[in-house]
N, C-alpha and C positions, 0 to 999 in steps of 0.2 A: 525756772529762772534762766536757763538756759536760751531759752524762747524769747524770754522779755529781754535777755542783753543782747540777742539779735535784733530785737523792735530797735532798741534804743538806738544801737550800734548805727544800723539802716538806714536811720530819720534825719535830714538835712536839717530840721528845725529838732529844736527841744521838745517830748512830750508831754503832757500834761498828764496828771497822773488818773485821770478820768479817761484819758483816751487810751493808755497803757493799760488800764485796767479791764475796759471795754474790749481792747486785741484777746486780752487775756481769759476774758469770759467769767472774769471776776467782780466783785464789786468791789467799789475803791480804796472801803477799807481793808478789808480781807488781801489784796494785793498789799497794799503799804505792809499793812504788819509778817505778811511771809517774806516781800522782797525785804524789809528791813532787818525782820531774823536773821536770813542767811548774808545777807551782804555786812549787813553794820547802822549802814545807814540808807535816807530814805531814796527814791527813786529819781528825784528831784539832784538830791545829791550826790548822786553814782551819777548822773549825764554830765557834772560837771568834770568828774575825773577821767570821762573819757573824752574830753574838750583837747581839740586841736595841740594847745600850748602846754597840756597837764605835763608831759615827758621835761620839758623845761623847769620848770614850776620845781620835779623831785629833782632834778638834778643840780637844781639851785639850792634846797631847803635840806632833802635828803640822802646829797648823795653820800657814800660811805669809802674813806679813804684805808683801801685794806691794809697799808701798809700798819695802821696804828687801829685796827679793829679787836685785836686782842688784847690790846691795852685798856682799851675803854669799857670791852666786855662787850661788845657788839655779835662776835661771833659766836655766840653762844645760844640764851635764853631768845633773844628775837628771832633767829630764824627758824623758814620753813613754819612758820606759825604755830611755835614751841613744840614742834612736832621731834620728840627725841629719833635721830636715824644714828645707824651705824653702817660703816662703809668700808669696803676693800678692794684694791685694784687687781686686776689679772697682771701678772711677770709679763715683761716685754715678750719672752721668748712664746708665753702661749696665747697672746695678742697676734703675736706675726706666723701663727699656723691655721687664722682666721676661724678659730672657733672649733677646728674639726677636734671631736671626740666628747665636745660638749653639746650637751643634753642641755636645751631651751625650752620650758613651758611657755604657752601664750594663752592670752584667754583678752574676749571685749570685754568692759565695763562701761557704765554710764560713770561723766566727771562732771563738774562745775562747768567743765568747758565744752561739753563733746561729747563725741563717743572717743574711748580712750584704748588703747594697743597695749597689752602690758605684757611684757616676759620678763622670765626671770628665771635663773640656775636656784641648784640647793643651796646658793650661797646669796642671793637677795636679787630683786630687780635691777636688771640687766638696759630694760630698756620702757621704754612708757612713748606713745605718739598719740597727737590729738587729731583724729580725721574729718573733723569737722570740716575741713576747707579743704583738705588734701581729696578726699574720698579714704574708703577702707583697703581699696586694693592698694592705692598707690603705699600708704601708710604701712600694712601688710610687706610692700616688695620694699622699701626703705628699707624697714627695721632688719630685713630676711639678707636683705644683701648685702648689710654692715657684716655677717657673720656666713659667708658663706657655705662653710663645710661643717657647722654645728646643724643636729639634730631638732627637728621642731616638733612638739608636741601640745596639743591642743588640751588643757589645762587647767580651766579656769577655778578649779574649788583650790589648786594647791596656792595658786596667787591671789585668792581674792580676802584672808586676812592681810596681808600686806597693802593690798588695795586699798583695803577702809583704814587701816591706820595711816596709810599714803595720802588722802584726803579729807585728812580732821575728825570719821568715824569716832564719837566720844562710848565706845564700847568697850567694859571692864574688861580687862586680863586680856588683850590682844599685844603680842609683841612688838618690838618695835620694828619697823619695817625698814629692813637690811638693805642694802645696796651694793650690788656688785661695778665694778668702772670696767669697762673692757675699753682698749683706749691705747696707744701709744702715749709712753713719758712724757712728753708735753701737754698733751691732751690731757693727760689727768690730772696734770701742773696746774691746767688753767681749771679744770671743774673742781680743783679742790677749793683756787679759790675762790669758785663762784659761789661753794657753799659757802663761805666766811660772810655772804651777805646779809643781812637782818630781812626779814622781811616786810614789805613798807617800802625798803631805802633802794636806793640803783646804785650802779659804778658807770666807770667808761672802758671803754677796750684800753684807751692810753693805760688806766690805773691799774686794769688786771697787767698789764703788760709788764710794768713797774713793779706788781708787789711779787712775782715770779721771777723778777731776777733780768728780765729780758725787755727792757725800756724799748727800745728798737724796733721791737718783732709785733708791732702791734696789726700787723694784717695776719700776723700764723695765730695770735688772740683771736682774732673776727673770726679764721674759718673753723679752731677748734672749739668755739664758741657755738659757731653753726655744726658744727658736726657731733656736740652734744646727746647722745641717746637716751640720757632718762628727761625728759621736760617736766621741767615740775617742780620736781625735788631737789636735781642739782639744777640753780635759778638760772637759766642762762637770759631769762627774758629779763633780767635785771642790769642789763648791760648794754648802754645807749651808748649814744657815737658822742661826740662831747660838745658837739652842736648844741645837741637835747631832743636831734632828733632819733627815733625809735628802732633806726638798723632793721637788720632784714631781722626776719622767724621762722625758724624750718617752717613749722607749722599754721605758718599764716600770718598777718599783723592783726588780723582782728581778734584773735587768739593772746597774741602778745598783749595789745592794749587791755582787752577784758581781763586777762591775769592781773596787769599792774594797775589796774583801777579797783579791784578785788583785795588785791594785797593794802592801798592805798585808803580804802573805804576802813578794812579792817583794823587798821593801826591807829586811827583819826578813830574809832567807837573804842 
């Protein structure tokens, strides 16, 4: 799937799902009914969500005003794609010793998007990068250099039920997949309320700005926005300029739009 939302992604004109199927080495129906398991819907109708104006379109129809999302029960049951997480911040004071004395597992996973970067303490995932567009090294020296003086340890069985329950895994008795914020006080102002977003719906920097308290500060929104470490879970790709256009992506915009066309397909099945 990965593969065909690159075809799609790629393609100046729309494809036809004979000729997607054809890339794919599939026969036509056999693609329809696997791309429309994992997406929602058909293939036909994923290219339209990744159509120039679609970022307009949700922030016309879906966008979410945080300041009243708890009211309506927004921030609850919708997001993260009912994925129950539980989450906790590091103290400012051991934020600002960059890590040292902390122990980071990592480990690669395949994702819906990529190949994906995942660490994480004994206390939940820490951080997640999609290197798809990046490469692995570059993604590698990101994540390594948000934390300087913390220990890295190569990892992959201790984080990878975290993983699958991280990515919608429908497998009995797996926990719920924890989250660690490392993060200066503001920074974690704004991921917490990035999680209050539904999944499906966007905001704008203005709005995060406003429901933290800090109307004004909407460019220290953008870069803790972009300085974001876990992608994914805490949504920062949910968060358009108020034009309706798309904003940058640590992790690339083709990245970004395939996420919110994913989110978008799924909420529409």
């Amino acid at each position: 799937m990965r593969r065909a939302i690159d075809l799609i992604d790629g393609s100046d004109v729309p494809l036809t799902l004979e000729e997607l199927a054809a890339k794919m080495d599939m026969s036509p129906a056999h693609f329809q009914r696997l791309f429309s398991q994992w997406v929602g819907v058909s293939p036909k109708r994923y290219q339209q969500y990744l159509a120039l104006g679609q970022a307009k379109l949700l922030l016309r129809d879906r966008q979410t005003m945080l300041e009243t999302s708890d009211a309506v029960g927004l921030s609850g049951s919708g997001r993260l794609h009912d994925l129950f997480l539980r989450w906790e911040a590091m103290s400012p004071g051991e934020f600002a010793r960059e890590g040292d004395g902390l122990g980071i597992r990592w480990g690669w996973f395949e994702s819906p998007f990529g190949p994906a970067l995942v660490m994480g303490t004994e206390k939940g995932i820490c951080g997640i990068a999609f290197a798809g567009e990046t490469g692995e090294e570059e993604a590698m020296r990101d994540l390594t250099g948000r934390w300087p003086r913390a220990q890295f340890v190569e990892d992959p069985m201790m984080l990878r039920p975290w993983v699958l329950r991280a990515f919608g895994a429908a497998e009995a008795g797996l926990d719920p997949a924890p989250l660690f914020l490392i993060g200066a006080p503001f920074q974690i102002k704004v991921w917490e309320a990035l999680l209050a977003i539904p999944s499906g719906h966007v905001t704008t920097y203005s709005d995060i700005a406003g429901a933290i308290g800090h109307p004004k500060a909407v460019r220290a929104v953008g870069t803790a926005v972009g300085r974001n470490p876990i992608s994914w879970l805490i949504p920062c790709h949910r968060a358009l300029r108020k034009s309706g256009a798309l904003g940058g992506y640590h992790w690339g915009l083709p990245v970004k739009r395939a996420i919110l066309a994913w989110e978008s397909a799924r909420a529409e099945a």
